[in-house]
C-alpha positions as CSV (number, residue, x, y, z in Angstrom):
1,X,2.4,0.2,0.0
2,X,-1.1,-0.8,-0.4
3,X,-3.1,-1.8,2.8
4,X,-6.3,-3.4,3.6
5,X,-8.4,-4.0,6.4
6,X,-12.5,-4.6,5.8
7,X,-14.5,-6.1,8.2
8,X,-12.4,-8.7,7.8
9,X,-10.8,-10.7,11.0
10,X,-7.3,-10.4,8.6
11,X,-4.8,-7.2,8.1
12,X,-3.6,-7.4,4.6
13,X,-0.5,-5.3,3.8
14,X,1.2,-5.1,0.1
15,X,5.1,-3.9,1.0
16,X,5.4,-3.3,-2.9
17,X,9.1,-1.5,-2.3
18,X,10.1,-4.9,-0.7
19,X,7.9,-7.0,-2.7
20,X,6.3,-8.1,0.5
21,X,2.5,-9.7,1.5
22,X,2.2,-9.1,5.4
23,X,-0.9,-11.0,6.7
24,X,-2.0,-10.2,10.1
25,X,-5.3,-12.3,11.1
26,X,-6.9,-11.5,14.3
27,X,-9.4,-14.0,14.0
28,X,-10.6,-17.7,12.0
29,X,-10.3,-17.5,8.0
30,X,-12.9,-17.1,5.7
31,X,-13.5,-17.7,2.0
32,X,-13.6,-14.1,1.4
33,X,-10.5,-13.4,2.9
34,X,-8.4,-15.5,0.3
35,X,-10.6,-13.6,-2.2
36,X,-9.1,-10.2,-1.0
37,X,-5.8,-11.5,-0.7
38,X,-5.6,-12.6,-4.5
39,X,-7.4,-9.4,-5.3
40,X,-4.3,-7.5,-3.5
41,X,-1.8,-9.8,-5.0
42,X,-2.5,-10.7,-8.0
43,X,-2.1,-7.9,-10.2
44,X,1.2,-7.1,-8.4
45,X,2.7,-10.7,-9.4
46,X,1.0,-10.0,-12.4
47,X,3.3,-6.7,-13.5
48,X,6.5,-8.1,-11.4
49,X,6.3,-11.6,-12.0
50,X,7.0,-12.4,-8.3
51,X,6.9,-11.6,-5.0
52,X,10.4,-11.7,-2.5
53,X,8.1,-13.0,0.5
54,X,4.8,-13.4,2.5
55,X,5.2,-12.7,6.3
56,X,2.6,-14.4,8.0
57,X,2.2,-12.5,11.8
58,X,0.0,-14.3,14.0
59,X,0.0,-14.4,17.7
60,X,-1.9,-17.6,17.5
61,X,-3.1,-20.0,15.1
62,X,-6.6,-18.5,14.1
63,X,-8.1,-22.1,12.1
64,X,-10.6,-21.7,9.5
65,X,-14.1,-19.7,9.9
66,X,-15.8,-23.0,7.9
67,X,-14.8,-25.4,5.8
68,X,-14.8,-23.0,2.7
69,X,-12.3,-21.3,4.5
70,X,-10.3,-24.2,4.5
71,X,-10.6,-24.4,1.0
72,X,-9.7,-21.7,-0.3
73,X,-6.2,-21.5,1.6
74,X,-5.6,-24.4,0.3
75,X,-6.7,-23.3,-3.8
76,X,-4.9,-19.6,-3.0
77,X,-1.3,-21.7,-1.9
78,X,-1.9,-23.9,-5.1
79,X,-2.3,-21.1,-7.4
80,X,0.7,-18.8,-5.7
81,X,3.1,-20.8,-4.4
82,X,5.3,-21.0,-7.6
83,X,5.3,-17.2,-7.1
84,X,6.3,-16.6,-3.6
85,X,10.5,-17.2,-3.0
86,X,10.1,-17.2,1.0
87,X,7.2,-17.4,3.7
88,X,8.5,-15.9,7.5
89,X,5.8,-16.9,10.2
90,X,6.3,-14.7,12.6
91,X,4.2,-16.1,15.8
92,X,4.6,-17.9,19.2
93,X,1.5,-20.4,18.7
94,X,2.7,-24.3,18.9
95,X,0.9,-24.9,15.8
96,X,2.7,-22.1,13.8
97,X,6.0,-22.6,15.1
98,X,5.9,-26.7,13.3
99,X,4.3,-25.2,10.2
100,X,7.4,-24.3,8.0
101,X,8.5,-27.8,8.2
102,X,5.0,-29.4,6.9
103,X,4.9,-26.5,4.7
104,X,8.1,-27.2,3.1
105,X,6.9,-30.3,1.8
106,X,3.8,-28.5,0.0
107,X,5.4,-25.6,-1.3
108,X,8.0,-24.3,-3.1
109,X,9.4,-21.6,-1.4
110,X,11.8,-21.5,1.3
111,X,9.5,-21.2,4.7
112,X,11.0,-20.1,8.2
113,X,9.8,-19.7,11.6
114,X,10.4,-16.7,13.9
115,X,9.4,-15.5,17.2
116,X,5.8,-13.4,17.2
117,X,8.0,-10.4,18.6
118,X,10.4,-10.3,15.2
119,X,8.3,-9.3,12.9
120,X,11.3,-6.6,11.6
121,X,13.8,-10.0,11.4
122,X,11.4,-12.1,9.7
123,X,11.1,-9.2,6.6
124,X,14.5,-8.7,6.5
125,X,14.8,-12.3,5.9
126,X,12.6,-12.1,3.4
127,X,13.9,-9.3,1.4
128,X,17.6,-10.2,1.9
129,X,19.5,-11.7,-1.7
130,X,20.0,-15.4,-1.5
């Protein structure tokens, strides 16, 4: 497992036995944030070609920090989301709970929606065979 924090306003969690990204943001997303997510991914996708899922936990929707925020989300899901199979967003906010359906339309992997409070059903989602 490989784990970051920072000063960051988002957790970033490597599962590599499940081949799992957990994101945990407590607060609006920055630039640099989708520079430490890559750093943490990248050279795992890089040796295993893939990864089973990204579990997005987030009692709320945080937004964007500034528009270079915004940006680079939408550069990081351009460049990974061939390598992803499923996204679980785990989270109770209105906003996050209509996501996997926009989302579907954007990405290619499968993307469901669970409760904030199953977090432990949304990996094993994630990690179970298709």
């Amino acid at each position: 497992m490989y784990h970051t924090e920072g000063d960051d306003m988002l957790n970033i969690e490597l599962l590599t036995d499940q081949a799992v990204l957990v994101l945990t943001p407590s607060g609006p997303l920055t630039a640099a944030d989708f520079t430490r997510i890559a750093a943490t991914v990248d050279p795992y996708i890089e040796q295993h070609g893939k990864l089973k899922g990204l579990l997005i936990h987030a009692s709320s929707f945080p937004g964007w920090d500034d528009f270079a925020g915004f940006i680079s989300h939408l550069r990081f899901v351009r460049d990974h989301h061939r390598q992803i199979e499923r996204i679980a967003i785990a989270a109770d906010s209105a906003v996050l709970t209509v996501l996997p359906r926009i989302a579907s339309h954007f990405v290619a992997a499968e993307v469901q929606h669970f409760d904030y409070a199953d977090r432990d059903t949304a990996l094993r989602w994630l990690t179970r065979k298709p």
